[in-house]
N, C-alpha and C positions, 0 to 999 in steps of 0.2 A: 504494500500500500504506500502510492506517494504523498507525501506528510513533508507540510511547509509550520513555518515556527513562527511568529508573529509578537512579536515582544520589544518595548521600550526599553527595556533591562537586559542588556550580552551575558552576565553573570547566568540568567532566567532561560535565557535560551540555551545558554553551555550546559545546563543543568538539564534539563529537558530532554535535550541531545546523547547526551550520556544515557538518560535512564533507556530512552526509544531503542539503544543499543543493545539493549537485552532483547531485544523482539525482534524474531527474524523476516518476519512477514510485513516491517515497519522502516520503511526506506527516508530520510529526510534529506529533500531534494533541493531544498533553500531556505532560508530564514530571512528576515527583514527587521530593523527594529523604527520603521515610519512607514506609513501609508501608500507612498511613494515607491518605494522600493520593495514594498508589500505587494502593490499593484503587478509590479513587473513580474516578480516572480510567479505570482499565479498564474495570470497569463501565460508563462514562457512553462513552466513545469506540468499546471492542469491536476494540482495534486487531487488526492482522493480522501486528503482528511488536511485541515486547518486547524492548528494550533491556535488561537488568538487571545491576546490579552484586551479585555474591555474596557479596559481605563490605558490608552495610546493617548500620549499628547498632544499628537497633532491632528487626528480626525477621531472620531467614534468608531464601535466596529460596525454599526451601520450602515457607514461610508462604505465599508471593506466588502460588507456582504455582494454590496451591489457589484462588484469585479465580476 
């Protein structure tokens, strides 16, 4: 499963990344820590599962859904 990471916090997403590591059927194909760069990555990957943090400082995740 492609799984993108979505987080304001690198610490949050190193962390994240690490645990996803245990699961083999759990591939993380990009991370983002702004909306911006959030965008892209979805787009370009199409993952099959979204990590995202609710509280992003620079848009809501409701911005994100709409990608």
């Amino acid at each position: 499963m492609k799984t993108i990471i979505i987080d304001d916090v690198i610490l949050s997403i190193e962390t994240l990344s690490r645990m996803l590591l245990e699961y083999d059927d759990i591939e993380v194909v990009g991370s983002a820590c702004n909306t911006t760069v959030a965008e892209g990555q979805i787009k370009a990957a199409s993952p099959d599962l979204v990590f995202l943090d609710v509280e992003l400082t620079d848009q809501s995740f409701v911005d994100i859904e709409k990608f």
